[in-house]
C-alpha positions in Angstrom: -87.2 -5.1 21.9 -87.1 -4.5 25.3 -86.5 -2.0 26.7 -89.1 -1.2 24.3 -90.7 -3.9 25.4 -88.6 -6.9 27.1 -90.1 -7.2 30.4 -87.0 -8.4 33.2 -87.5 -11.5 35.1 -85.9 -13.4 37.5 -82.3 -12.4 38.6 -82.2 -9.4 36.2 -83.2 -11.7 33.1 -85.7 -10.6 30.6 -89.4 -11.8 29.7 -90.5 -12.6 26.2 -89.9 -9.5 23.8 -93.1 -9.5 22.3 -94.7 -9.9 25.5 -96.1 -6.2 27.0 -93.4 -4.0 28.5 -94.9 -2.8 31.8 -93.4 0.0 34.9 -91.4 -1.8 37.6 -94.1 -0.5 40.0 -97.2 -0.4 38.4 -99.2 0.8 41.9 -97.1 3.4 41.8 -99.7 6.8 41.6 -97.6 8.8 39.4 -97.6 5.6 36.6 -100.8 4.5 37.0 -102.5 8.2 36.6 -100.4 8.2 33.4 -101.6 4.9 32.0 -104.8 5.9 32.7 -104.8 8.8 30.4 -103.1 6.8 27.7 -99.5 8.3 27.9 -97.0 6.2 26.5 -94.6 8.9 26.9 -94.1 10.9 29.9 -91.8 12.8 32.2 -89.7 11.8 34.2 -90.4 13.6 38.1 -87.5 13.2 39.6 -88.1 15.0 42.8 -90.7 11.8 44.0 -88.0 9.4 44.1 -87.9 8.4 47.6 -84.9 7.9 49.7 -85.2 4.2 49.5 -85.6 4.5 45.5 -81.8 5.9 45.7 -81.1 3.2 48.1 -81.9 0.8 46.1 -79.7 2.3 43.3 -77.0 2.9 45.0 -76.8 -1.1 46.0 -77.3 -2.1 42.1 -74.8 0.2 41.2 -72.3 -0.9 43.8 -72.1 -4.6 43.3 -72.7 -4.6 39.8 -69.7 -2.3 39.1 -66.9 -4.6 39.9 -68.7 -7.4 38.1 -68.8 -5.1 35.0 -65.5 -4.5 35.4 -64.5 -8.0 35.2 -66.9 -8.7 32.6 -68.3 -6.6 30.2 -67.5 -5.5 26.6 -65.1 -2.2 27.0 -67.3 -0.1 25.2 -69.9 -0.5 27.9 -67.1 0.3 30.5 -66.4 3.8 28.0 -70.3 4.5 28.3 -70.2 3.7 31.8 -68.7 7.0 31.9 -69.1 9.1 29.4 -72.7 9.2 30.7 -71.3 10.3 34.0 -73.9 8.1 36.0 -74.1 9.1 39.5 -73.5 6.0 41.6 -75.4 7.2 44.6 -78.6 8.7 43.1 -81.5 7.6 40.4 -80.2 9.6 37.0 -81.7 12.0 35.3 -82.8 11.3 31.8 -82.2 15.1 30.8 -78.9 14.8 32.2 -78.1 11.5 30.7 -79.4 12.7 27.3 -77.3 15.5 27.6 -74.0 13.4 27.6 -75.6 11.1 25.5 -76.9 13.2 22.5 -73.8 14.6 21.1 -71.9 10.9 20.8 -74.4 9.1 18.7 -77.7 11.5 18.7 -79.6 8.5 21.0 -81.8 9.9 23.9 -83.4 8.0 26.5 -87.3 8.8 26.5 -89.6 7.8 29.7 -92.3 5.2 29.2 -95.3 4.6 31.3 -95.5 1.2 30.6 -96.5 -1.1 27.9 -95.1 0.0 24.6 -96.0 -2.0 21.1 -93.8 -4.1 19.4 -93.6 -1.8 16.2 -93.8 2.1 18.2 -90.7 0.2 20.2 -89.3 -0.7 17.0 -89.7 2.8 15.3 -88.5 4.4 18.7 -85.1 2.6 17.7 -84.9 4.0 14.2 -85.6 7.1 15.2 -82.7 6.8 17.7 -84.8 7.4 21.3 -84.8 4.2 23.4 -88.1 3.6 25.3 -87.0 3.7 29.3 -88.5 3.1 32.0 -88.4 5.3 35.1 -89.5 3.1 38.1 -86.9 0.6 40.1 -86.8 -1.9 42.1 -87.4 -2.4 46.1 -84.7 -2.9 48.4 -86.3 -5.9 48.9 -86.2 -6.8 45.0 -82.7 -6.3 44.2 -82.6 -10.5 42.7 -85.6 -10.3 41.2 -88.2 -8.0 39.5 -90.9 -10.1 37.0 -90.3 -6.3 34.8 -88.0 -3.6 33.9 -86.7 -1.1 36.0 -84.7 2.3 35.7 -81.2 0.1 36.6 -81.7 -2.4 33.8 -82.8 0.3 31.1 -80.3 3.0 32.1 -77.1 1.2 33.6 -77.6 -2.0 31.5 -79.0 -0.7 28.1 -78.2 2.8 27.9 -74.5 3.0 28.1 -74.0 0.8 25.1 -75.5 3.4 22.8 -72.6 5.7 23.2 -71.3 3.6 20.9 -71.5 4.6 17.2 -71.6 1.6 15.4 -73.6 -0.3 18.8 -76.2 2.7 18.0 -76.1 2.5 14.1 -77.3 -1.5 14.5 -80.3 -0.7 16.9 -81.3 2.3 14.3 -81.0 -0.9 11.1 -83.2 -2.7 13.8 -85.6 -0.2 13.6 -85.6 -0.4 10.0 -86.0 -4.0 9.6 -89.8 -3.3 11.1 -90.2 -0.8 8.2 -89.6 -3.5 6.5 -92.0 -5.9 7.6 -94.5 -3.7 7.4 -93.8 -3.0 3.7 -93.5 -6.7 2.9 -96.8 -7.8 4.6 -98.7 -4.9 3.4 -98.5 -6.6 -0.2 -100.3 -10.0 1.3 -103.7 -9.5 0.5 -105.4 -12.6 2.4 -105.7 -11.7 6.4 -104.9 -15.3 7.5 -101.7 -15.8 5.5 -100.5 -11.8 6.3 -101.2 -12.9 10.1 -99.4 -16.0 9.6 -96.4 -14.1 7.9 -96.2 -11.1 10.5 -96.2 -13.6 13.4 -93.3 -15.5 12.2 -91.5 -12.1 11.3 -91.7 -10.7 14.5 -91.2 -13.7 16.5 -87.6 -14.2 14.2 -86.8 -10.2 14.9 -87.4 -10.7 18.6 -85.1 -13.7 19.3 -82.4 -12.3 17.1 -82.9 -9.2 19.6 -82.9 -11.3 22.5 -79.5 -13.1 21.4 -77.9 -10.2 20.7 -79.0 -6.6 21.9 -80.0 -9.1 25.2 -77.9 -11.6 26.2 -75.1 -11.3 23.2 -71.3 -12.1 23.9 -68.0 -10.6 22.2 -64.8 -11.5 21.4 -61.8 -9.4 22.7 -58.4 -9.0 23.1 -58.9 -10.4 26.7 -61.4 -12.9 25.7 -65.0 -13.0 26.0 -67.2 -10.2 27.1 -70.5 -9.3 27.2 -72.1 -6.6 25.6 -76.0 -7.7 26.0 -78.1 -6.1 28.7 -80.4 -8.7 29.7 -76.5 -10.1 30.9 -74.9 -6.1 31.9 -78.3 -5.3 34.7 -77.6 -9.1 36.7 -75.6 -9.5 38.9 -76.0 -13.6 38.7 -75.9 -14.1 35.2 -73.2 -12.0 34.0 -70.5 -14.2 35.7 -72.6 -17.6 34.6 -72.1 -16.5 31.0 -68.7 -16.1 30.7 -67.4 -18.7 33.3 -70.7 -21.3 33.8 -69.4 -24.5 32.7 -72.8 -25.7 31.6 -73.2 -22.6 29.0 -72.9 -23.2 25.5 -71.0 -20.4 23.2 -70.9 -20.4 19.4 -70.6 -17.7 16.8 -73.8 -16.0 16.1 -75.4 -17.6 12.9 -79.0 -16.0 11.5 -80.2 -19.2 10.5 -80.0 -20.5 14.3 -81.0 -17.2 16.6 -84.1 -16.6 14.3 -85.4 -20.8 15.1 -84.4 -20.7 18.7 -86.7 -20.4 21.3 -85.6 -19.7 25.1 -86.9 -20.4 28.4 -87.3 -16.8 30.6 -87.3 -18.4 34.1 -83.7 -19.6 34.6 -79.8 -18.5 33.3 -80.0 -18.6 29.4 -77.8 -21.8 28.8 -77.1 -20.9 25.1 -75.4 -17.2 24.2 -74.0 -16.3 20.8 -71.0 -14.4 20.0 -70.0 -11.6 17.6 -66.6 -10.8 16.9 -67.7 -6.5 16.5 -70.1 -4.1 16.7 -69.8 -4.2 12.6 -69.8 -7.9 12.5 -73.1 -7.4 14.2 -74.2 -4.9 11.7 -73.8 -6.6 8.9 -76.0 -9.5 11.1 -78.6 -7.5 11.1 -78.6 -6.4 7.2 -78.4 -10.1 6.6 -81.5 -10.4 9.1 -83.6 -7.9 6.4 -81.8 -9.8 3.8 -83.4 -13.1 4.6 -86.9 -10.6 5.7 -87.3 -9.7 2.0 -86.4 -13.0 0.6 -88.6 -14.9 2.4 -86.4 -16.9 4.8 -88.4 -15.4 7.8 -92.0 -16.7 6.5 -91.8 -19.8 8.4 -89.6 -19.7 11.7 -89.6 -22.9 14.1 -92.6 -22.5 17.0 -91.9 -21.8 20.5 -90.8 -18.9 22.5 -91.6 -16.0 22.3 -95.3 -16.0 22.0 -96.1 -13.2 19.7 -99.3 -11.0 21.3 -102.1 -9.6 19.9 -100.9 -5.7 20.7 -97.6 -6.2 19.1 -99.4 -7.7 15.8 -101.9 -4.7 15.5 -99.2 -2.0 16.4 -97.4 -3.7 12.8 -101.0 -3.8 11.1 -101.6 -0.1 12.3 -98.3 0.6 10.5 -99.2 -0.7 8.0 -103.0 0.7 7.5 -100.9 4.4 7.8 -98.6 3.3 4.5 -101.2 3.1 2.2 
C-alpha cells in the first residue's frame, strides 16, 4: 500500500501503510498548487526538474546499482532494464509506461500526494501504481520521512514487468473489493468500524512483509524482491547478510498479527519461494477475509487512519 500510500522513512524504509502518502517535497509550488485544487492525479512536468533533482538521481542510481546487483531478486534485475531507466536523469513516466505497458499492461500514474487506502487499493486492480514525482535533496540521500520518485520508480516499478509479480498486486487490489463487500453486510456502525479496522490493518502488514520488505529463494540463495528493501542502500545488504535478522517462510497467520516498528532496519523479513507461491498467499489472504479469520487481528502497528477507513466506507456507500 505504499506507493499508494507507504510513506518512506529513515534510510529508504517505509512509514505505516495506512498512514497518508504525501510528495517528497511538499513546499514544492508545482505540488502544493495541485493539492490545493484537490488533484490526486496529475502530470508529471518534467522540464522543472532542476539540475540538482538529476543530481540527486544520478547518485541513488549509482550506488544502489551494484548493491542490486549483489542482491536483488532477478526479475527486478530484468525490469531494471526492460524499462530502460536512464541512470543519469529523473525518468519519464510516459516513457517508462511506454516500456512498461506492453509486458504486463501496469502504468505508473503521478500522485500529488496523499492517496486513500482503498483508491490506492483499486489503483492496483486496475493495474496503475500511484507514483510519486518529487525526490530527494542531495542532502537527503539516507533519509527522507516520505516517498520519492527513486523509491516508487527504481524500487517499486521495475518489479511490475513481471507477469505473475503484477497479477498478485492486481488480487491485492481485489482483496479491498472484498472488504468492502463483506463489511457492507454489517449493519451496526461500531462493529462494521471495528471489522474494517482489523481488515485493513491485516491487508497492510501482509503488504508491508511482502510487496515491502519480502525475501525470495533462488538458485543463488536469498534475494530480495520487496521495495521498502530495493530503494536503500543500508537495508538491502542488512537483510540478506545482518546476523541479527530473522528469516522464515511467509505464513498468513503470522504477517497478518505482526506489527513493526518504522524507525530502524526491520529485524523480521519473510520469504516466498515464487512469484506464484506468493499468489496463492494472497488468495489465501481473501480466503481467511471471507471467512472471518481477519475480524480480530493482534493490535499494534500500523495505526489505521480515519481517511483510509472513510475511502473503504465511500466504497462501500457507492455499492449499494
Amino acid at each position: 500500500m505504499k506507493n499508494g500510500f507507504f510513506p518512506v522513512t529513515q534510510a529508504g524504509k517505509e512509514h505505516s501503510p495506512v498512514q497518508s502518502r504525501r510528495p517528497a517535497d511538499t513546499a514544492a509550488p508545482f505540488i502544493r498548487h495541485e493539492r490545493q485544487e484537490g488533484h490526486i492525479f496529475i502530470e508529471q512536468p518534467w522540464e522543472l526538474y532542476s539540475d540538482a533533482n538529476h543530481d540527486a538521481w544520478r547518485k541513488l542510481f549509482a550506488r544502489m546499482r551494484p548493491r542490486w546487483d549483489c542482491y536483488a531478486n532477478h526479475r527486478f534485475l530484468a525490469g531494471i532494464d526492460s524499462l530502460c531507466l536512464d541512470p543519469d536523469r529523473i525518468p519519464r513516466l510516459k516513457d517508462v509506461n511506454g516500456f512498461l505497458g506492453p509486458l504486463t499492461g501496469f502504468e505508473a500514474k503521478a500522485v500529488s500526494g496523499y492517496i486513500p487506502a482503498f483508491l490506492f487499493f483499486d489503483c492496483l486492480r486496475n493495474r496503475e501504481f500511484p507514483t510519486t514525482i518529487t525526490i530527494r535533496s542531495r542532502e537527503t540521500l539516507d533519509y527522507l520521512p516520505e516517498p520519492d520518485i527513486f523509491h516508487d520508480v527504481a524500487g517499486h516499478v521495475p518489479m511490475h514487468t513481471d507477469k505473475a509479480f503484477a497479477d498478485t498486486l492486481v488480487r491485492f487490489g481485489e482483496c479491498a473489493h472484498t472488504a468492502v463487500e463483506i463489511v457492507a453486510g454489517v449493519r451496526h456502525e461500531e462493529e462494521r468500524l471495528h471489522l474494517l479496522t482489523s481488515i485493513v490493518k491485516a491487508m497492510a502488514r501482509f503488504f508491508w512483509f511482502t510487496i515491502e520488505f519480502g525475501l525470495m529463494r533462488s538458485s543463488d540463495g536469498l534475494r530480495v524482491y520487496g521495495s521498502g528493501l530495493l530503494s536503500s542502500f543500508g537495508e538491502i545488504e542488512h537483510a540478506i547478510v545482518g546476523p541479527d535478522v530473522q528469516r522464515y517462510p511467509l505464513q498468513p497467520e503470522w504477517a497478518i498479527n505482526q506489527g513493526f516498528a518504522i524507525d530502524r532496519y526491520q529485524p523480521l523479513l519473510f520469504i516466498v519461494d515464487s512469484f506464484d507461491h506468493l499468489f496463492s498467499l494472497v488468495d489465501t489472504l481473501e480466503k481467511w477475509m471471507r471467512a472471518g479469520k481477519l475480524n480480530n487481528v493482534a493490535p499494534g502497528e500500523p495505526e489505521v487512519n480515519e481517511r483510509d477507513l472513510k475511502s473503504f466506507l465511500r466504497a462501500m456507500e457507492t455499492r449499494r
